[in-house]
Structure formats: structure tokens, C-alpha cells
RODO-623453 format. One record per atom (N, C-alpha, C, CB): x, y, z; residue number from 1; residue in one letter. Coordinates in nm, 2 decimals, always signed. Each point is the difference from the previous one (the first is absolute). Glycine has a CB too. Layout:
((X; Y; Z); NUM; "A")
...
***
This chain:
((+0.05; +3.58; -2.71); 1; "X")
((-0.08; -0.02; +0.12); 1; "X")
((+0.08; -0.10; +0.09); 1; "X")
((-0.22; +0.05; -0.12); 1; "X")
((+0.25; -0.02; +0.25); 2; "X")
((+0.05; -0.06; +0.10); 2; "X")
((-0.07; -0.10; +0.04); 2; "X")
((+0.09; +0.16; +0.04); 2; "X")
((-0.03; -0.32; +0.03); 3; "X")
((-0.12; -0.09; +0.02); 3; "X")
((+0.01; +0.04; +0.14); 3; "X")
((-0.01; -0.21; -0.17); 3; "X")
((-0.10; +0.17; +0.25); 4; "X")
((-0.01; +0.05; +0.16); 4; "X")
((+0.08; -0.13; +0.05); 4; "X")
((-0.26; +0.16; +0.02); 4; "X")
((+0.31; -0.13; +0.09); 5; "X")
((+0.05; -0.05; +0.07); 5; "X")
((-0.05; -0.09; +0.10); 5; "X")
((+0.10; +0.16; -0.08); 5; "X")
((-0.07; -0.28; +0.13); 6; "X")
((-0.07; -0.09; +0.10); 6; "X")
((+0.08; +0.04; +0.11); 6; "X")
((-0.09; -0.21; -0.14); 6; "X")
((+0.01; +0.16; +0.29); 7; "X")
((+0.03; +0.03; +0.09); 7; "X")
((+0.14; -0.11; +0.03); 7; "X")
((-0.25; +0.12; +0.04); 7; "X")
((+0.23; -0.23; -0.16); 8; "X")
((+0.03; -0.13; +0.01); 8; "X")
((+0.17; -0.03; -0.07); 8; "X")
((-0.31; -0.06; -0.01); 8; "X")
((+0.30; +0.26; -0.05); 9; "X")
((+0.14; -0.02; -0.07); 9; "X")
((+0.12; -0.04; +0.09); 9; "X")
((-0.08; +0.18; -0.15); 9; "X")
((+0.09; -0.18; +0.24); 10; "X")
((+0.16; -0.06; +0.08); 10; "X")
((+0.03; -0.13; +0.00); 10; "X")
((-0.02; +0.15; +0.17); 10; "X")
((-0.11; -0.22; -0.18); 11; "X")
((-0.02; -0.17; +0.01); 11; "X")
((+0.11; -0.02; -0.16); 11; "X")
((-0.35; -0.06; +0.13); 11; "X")
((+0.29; +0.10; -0.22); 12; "X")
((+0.11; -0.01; -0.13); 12; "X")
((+0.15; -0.03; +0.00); 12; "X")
((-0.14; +0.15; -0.06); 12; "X")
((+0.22; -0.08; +0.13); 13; "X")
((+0.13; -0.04; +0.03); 13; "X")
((+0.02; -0.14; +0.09); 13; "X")
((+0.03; +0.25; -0.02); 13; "X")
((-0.13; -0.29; +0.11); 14; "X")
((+0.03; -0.10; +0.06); 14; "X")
((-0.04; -0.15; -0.04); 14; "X")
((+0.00; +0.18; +0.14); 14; "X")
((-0.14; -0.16; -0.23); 15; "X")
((-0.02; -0.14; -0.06); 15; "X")
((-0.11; +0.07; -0.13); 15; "X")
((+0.03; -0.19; +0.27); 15; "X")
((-0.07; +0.13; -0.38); 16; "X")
((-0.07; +0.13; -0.10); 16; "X")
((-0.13; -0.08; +0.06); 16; "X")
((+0.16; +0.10; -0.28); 16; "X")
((-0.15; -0.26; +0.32); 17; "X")
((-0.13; -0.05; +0.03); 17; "X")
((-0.04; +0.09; +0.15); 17; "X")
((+0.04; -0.28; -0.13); 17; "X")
((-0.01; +0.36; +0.20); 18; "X")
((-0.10; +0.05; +0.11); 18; "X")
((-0.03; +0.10; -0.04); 18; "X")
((+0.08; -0.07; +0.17); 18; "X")
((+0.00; +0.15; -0.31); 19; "X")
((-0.05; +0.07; -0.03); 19; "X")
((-0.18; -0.02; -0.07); 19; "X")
((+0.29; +0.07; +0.02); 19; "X")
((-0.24; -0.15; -0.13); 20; "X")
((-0.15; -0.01; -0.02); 20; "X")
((-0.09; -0.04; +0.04); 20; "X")
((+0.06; +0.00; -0.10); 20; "X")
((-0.05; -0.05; +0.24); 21; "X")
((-0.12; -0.05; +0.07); 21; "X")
((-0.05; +0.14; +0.04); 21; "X")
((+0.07; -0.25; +0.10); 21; "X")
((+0.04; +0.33; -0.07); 22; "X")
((-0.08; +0.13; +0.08); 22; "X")
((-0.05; +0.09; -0.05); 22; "X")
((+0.12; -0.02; +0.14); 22; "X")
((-0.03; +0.05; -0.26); 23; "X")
((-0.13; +0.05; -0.08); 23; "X")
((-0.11; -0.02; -0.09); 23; "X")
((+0.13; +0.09; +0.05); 23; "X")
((-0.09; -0.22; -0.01); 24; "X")
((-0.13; -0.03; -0.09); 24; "X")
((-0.13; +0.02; +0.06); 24; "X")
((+0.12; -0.16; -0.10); 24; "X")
((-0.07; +0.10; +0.28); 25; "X")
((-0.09; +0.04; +0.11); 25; "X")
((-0.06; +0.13; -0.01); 25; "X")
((+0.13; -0.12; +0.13); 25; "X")
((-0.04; +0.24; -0.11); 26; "X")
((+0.00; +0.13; -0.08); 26; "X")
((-0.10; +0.04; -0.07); 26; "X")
((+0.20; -0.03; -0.01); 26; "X")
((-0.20; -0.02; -0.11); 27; "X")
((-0.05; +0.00; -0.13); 27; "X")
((-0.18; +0.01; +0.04); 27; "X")
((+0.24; -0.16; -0.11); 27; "X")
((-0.21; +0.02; +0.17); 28; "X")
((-0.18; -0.06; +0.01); 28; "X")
((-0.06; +0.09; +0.12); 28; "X")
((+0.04; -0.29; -0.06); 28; "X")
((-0.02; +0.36; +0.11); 29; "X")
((-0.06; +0.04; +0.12); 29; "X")
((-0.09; +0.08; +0.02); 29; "X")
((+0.17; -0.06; +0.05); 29; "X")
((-0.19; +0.14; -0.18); 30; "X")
((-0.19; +0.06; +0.04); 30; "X")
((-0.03; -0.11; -0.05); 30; "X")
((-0.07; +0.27; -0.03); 30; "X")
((+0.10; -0.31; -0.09); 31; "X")
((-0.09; -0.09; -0.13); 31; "X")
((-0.05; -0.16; +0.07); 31; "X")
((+0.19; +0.13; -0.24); 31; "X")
((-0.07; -0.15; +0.29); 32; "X")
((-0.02; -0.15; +0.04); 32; "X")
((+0.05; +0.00; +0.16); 32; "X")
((+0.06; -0.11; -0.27); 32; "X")
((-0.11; +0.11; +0.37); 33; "X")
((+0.04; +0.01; +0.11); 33; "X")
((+0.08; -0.16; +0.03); 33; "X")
((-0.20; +0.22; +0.07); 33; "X")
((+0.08; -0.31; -0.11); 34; "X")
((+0.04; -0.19; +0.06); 34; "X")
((+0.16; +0.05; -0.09); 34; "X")
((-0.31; -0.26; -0.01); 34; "X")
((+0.34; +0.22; -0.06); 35; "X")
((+0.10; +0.02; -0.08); 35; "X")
((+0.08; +0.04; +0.05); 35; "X")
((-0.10; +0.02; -0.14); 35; "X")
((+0.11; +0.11; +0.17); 36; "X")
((+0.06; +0.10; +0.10); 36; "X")
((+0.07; -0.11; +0.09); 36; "X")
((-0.18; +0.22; -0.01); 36; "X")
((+0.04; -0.27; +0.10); 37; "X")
((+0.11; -0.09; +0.16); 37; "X")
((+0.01; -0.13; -0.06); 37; "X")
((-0.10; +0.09; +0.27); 37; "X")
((+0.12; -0.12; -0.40); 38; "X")
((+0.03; -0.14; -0.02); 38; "X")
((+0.16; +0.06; -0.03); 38; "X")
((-0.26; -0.16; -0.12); 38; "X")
((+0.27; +0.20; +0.04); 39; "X")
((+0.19; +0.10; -0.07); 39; "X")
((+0.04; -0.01; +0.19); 39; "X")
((-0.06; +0.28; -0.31); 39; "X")
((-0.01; -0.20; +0.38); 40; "X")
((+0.11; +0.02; +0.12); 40; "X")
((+0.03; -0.13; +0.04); 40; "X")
((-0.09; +0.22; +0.11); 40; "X")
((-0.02; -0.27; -0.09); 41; "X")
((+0.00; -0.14; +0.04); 41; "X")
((+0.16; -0.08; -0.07); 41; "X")
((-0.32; +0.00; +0.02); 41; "X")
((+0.31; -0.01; -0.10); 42; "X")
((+0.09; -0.11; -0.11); 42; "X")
((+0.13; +0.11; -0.01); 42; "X")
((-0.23; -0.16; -0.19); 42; "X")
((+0.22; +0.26; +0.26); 43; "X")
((+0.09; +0.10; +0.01); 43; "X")
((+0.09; -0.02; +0.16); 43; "X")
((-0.19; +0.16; -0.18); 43; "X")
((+0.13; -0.17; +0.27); 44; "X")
((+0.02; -0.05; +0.15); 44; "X")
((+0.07; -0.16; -0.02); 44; "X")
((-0.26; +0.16; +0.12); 44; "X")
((+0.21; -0.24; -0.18); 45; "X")
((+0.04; -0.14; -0.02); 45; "X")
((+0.14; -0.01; -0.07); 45; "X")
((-0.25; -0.07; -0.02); 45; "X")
((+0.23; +0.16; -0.12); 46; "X")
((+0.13; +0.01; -0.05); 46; "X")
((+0.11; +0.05; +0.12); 46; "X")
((-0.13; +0.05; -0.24); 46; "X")
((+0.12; +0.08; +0.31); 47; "X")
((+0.08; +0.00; +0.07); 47; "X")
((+0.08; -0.03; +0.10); 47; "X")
((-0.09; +0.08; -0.10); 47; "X")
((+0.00; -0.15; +0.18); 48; "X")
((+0.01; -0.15; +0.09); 48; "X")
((+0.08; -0.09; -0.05); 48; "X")
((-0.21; +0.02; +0.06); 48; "X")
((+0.15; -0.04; -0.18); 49; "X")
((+0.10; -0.12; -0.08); 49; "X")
((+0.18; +0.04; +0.00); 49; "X")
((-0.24; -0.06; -0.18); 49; "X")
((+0.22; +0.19; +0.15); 50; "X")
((+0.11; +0.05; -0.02); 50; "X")
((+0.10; -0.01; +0.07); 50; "X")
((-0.12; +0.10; -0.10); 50; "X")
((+0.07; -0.09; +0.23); 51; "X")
((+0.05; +0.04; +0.13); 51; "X")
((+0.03; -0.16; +0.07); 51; "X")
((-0.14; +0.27; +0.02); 51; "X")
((+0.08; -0.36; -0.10); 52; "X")
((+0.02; -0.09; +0.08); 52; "X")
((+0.15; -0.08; -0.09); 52; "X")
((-0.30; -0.01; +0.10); 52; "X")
((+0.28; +0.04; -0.23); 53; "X")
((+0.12; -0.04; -0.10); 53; "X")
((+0.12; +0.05; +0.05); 53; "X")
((-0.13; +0.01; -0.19); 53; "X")
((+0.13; +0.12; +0.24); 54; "X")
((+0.10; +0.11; +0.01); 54; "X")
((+0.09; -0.02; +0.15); 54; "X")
((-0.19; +0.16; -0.16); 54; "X")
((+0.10; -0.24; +0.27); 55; "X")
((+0.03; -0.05; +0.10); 55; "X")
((+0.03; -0.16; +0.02); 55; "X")
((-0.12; +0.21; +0.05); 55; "X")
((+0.11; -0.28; -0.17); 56; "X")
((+0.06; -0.12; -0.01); 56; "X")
((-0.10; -0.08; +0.08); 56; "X")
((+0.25; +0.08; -0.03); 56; "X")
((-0.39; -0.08; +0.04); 57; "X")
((-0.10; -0.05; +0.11); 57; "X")
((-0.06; -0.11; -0.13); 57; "X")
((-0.08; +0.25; +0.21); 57; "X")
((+0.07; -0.39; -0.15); 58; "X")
((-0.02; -0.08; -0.11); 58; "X")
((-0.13; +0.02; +0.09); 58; "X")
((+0.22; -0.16; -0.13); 58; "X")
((-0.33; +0.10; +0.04); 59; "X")
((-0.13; -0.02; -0.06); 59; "X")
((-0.03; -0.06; -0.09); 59; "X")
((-0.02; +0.15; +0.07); 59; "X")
((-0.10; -0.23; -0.04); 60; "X")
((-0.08; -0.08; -0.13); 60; "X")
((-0.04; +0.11; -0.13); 60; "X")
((-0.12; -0.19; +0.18); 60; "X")
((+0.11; +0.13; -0.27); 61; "X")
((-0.10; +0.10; -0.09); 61; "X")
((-0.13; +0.04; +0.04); 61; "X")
((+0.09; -0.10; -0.16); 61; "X")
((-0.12; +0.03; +0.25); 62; "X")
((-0.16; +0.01; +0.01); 62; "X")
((-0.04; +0.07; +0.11); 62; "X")
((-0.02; -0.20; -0.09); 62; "X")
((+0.15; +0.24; +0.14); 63; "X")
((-0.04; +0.08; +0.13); 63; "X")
((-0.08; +0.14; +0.00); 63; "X")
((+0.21; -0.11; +0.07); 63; "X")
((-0.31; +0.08; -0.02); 64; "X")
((-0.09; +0.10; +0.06); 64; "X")
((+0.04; +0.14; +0.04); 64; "X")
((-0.10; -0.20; +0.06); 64; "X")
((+0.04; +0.34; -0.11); 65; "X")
((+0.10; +0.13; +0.04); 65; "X")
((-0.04; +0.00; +0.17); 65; "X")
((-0.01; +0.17; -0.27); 65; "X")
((-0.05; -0.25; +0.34); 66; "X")
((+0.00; +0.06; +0.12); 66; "X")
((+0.10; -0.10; +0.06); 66; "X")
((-0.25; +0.10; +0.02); 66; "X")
((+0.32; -0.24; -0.10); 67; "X")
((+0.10; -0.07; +0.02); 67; "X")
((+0.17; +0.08; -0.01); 67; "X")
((-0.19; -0.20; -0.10); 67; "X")
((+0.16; +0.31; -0.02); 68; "X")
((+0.12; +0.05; -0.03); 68; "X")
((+0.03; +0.13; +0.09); 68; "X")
((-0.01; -0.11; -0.23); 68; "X")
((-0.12; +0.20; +0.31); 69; "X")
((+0.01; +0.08; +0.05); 69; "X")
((+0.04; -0.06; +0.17); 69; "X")
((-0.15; +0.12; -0.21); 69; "X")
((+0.14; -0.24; +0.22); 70; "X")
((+0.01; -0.09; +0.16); 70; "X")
((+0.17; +0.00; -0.04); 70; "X")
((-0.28; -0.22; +0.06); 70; "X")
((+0.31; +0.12; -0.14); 71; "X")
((+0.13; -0.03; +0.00); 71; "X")
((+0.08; +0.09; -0.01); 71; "X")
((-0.05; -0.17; -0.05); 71; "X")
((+0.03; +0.30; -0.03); 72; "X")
((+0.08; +0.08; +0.02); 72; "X")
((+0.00; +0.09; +0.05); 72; "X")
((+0.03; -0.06; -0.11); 72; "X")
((-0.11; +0.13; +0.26); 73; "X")
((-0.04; +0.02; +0.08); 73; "X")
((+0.11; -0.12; +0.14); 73; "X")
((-0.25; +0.11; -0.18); 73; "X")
((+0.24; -0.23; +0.15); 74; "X")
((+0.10; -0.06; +0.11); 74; "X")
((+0.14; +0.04; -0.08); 74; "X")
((-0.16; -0.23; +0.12); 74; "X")
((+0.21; +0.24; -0.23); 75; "X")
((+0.14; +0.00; -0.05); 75; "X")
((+0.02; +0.14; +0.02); 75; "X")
((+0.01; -0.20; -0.18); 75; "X")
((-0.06; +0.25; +0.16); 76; "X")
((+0.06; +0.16; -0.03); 76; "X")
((-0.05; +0.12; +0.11); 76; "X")
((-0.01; -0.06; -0.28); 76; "X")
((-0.10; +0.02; +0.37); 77; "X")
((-0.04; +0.10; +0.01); 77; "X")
((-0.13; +0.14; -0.02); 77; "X")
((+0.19; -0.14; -0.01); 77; "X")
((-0.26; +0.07; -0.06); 78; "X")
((-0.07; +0.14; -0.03); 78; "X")
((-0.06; +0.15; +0.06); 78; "X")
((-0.04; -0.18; -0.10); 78; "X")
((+0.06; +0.25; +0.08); 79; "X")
((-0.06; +0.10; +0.09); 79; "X")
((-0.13; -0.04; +0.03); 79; "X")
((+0.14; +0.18; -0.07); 79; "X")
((-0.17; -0.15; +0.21); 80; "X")
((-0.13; -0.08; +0.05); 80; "X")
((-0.14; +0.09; -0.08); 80; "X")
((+0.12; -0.08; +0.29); 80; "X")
((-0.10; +0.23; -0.30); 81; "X")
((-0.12; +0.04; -0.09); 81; "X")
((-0.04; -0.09; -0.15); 81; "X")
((+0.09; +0.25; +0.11); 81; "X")
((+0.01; -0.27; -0.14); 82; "X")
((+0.02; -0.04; -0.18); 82; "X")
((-0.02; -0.14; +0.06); 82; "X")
((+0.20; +0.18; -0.17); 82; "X")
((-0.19; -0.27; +0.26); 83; "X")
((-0.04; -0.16; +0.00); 83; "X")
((-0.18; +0.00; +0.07); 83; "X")
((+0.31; -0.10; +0.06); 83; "X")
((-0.30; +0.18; -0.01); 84; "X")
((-0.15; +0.02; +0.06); 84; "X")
((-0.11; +0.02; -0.11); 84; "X")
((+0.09; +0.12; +0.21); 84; "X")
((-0.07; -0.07; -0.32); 85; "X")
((-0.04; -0.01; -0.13); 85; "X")
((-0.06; -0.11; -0.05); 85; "X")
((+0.15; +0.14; -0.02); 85; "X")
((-0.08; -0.23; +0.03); 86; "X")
((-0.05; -0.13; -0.14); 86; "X")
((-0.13; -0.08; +0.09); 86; "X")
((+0.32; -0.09; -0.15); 86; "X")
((-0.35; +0.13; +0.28); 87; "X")
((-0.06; -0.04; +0.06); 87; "X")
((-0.17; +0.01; +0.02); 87; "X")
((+0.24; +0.02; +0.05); 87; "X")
***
């Protein structure tokens, strides 16, 4: 028997931690919906973080995801649909 496949399989090659947030997200989503937007949630943060590592943008630890979505938003750019988001 084949295991089914997450939508979340591509995340795997790039970090295995986005992968499991997403499907774990995945996972919970008739059963546990809160669950569900907590994984995206800690899923959105992780990748932020990522992006902020990846662009050399110093930050505190403590910085807030609407801190990491501002500052990297002034460094990089974001497409205005995808920054209009965290809002």
C-alpha cells in the first residue's frame, strides 16, 4: 500500500522542518481545524525566518513575525500581494 502524498511534499527538499509543519497542518484538518492554523501559522514564521537568515537581515530573537515580515519587506522587496497578507 502506497502512503498518500502531501500537498506539502516539495517543502522536503528544501528544509524537512517545513515539511512537517505542513503536513502536519495537512494531517489535522477535518479532525482538528485550531491545529490546522496553528502548523500554518509556525509554518509562515518558519519561513520568514528563513528568508530573513538567507538575506543576511539581522534581527533579535524576539522579533515579532509582523517585525520580520516589515524588515524584509524594506530589504528585499516583497511582492505587495504576499506583504498585504501578514496584515
Amino acid at each position: 500500500m502506497e502512503a498518500l502524498n502531501s500537498n506539502f511534499d516539495f517543502l522536503k527538499e528544501h528544509d524537512p522542518v517545513f515539511y512537517q509543519l505542513g503536513s502536519a497542518a495537512e494531517s489535522a484538518f477535518s479532525g482538528d481545524p485550531n491545529t490546522t492554523l496553528i502548523k500554518l501559522r509556525q509554518l509562515a514564521e518558519a519561513l520568514a525566518q528563513d528568508l530573513v537568515a538567507r538575506s543576511g537581515i539581522k534581527l533579535g530573537e524576539t522579533a515579532s513575525q509582523s517585525v520580520l515580515l516589515s524588515k524584509l519587506n524594506r530589504e528585499i522587496s516583497l511582492d505587495p500581494t504576499i506583504y498585504s497578507l501578514h496584515a
